[in-house]
N, C-alpha and C positions, 0 to 999 in steps of 0.2 A: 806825634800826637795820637794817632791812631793805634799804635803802642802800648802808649797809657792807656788808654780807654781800654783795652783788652786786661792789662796787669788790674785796672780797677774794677773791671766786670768781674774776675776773677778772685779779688782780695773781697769781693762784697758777701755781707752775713746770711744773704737770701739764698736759701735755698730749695725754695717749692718750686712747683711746676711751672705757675706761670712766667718764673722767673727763667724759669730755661727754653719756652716757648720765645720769649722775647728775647733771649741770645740767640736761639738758633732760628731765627726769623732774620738776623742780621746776615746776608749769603759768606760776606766774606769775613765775619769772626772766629769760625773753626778753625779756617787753614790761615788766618792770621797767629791765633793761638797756637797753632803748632809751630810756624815758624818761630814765634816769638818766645815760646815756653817748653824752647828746646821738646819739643816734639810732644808734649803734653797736649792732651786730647780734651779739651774743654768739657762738649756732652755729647759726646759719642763722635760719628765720622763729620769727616770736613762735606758739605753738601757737593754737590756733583758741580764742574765747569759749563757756566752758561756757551748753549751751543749757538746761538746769536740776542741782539742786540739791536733795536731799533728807537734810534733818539728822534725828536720831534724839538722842532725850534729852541735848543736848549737855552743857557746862558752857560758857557765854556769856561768862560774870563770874565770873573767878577771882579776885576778891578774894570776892565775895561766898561763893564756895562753901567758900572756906576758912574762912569764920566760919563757915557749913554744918557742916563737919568738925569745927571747933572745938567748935561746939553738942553733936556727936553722939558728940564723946571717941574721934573718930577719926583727930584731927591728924595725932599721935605716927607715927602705922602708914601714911598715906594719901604717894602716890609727886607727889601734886602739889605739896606743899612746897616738895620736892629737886630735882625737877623746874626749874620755873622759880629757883632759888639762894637759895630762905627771903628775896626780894628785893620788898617793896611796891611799887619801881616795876615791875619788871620784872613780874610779877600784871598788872598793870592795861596797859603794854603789848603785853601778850598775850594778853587779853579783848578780842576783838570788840564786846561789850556797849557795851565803856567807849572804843574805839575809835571805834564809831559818834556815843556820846554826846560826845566829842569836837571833831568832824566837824561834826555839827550844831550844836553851841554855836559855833565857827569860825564858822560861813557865816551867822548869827543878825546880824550886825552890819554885813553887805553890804548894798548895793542888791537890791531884787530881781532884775536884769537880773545883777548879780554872781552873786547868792544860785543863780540859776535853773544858770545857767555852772557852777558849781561841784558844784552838784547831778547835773545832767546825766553831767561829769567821773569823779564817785562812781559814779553808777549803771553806766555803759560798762566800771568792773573788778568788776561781781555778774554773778551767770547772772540771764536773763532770767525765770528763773520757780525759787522756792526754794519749799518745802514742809520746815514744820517740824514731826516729830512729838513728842511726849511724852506719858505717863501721867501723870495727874493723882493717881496713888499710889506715884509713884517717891520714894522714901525716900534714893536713893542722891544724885537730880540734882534738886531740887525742878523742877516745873512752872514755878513762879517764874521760873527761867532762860531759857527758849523763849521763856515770855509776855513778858517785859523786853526778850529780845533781839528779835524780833517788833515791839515799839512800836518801837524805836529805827528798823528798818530801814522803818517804816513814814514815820519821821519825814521817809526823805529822799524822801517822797511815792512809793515804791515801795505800790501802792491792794495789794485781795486778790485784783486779774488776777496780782500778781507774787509776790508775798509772800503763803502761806497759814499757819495754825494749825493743826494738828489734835489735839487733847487727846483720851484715849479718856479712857474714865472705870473707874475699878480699873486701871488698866493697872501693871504696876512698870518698875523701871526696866529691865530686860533684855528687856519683852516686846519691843517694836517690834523687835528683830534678830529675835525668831523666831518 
C-alpha cells in the first residue's frame, strides 16, 4: 500500500514547490522511493535516520482498540472507524502492533543467517532508541497497547538499550502530553 502511494506521488502532474515540500515533509518517502524505484531519487537525498523516538499513550492495534471502543459504547461517536473506512483489513494494515507481529512471523521460518539479514533490514527503518510512555490508568488507550507493542518490537531483538517502557502508575490518558 505504502508502495502505491510512492509510484502515485511520483506518476502525479504537479510539479511546483509546494508539491515537493509536502513529499519531503513525509520522513520516510525518499528512502521508500529509492528502494521502491530501484534507487530513483524522488527530490533529492533520503532525510537523515531519526536518532530517537518517543510515543505517548499510543493506539498500537487498531483492531484491538476498536473492540476497546466497542466495549466502552463509544463506537458510534469515536473518528477511528471512519477514519481507517469501517475496513478490518485496512485496521490491521495500519496497526504497527500487527504490522510487527507480521514481520516476525515472516522471518520465523528462515535460516538464522536469513532470519539475522532480515532483522537487521527491519531495524535500519526504527530510530535507534524509542521510549514508550503510558498510564497505567488511561481509560481512553489501555496500557495494553504500549505493553503489546513493546513485546513485538522487542521481538525483533531490539534489548531495553533500544526499546524502553515507562508505565507511571494513576497516570490517565492525557497526562504524558502535560
Amino acid at each position: 500500500m505504502m508502495k502505491e502511494s510512492v509510484r502515485q506521488t511520483l506518476r502525479s502532474q504537479r510539479t511546483d514547490s509546494q508539491h515537493a515540500l509536502e513529499v519531503a515533509a513525509w520522513p520516510g518517502l525518499a528512502a521508500l522511493a529509492e528502494e521502491t524505484l530501484d534507487g530513483a531519487i524522488v527530490y533529492g537525498e533520503a532525510l537523515p535516520r531519526l536518532r530517537g523516538l518517543i510515543l505517548l499513550s499510543g493506539v498500537y492495534d487498531i483492531v484491538a482498540h476498536l473492540e476497546h471502543e466497542r466495549v466502552r459504547g463509544v463506537e458510534e461517536i469515536s473518528a477511528m472507524s471512519r477514519v481507517m473506512g469501517g475496513n478490518l483489513q485496512a485496521f490491521s494494515m495500519n496497526s504497527p502492533t500487527r504490522i510487527l507481529e507480521d514481520l516476525v512471523r515472516a522471518s520465523a521460518p528462515a535460516t538464522a543467517e536469513q532470519r539475522n539479514a532480515l532483522l537487521q533490514r527491519l531495524k535500519s527503518f526504527l530510530p535507534a532508541k524509542m521510549l514508550v510512555i503510558h498510564g497505567d490508568n488511561d481509560r481512553t488507550v489501555p496500557a495494553a497497547s504500549s505493553i503489546r507493542f513493546v513485546r513485538m518490537l522487542r521481538a525483533l531483538q531490539l534489548g531495553p538499550d533500544h526499546v524502553r517502557l515507562r508505565l507511571f502508575t494513576e497516570m490517565a490518558h492525557q497526562a504524558p502530553v502535560v
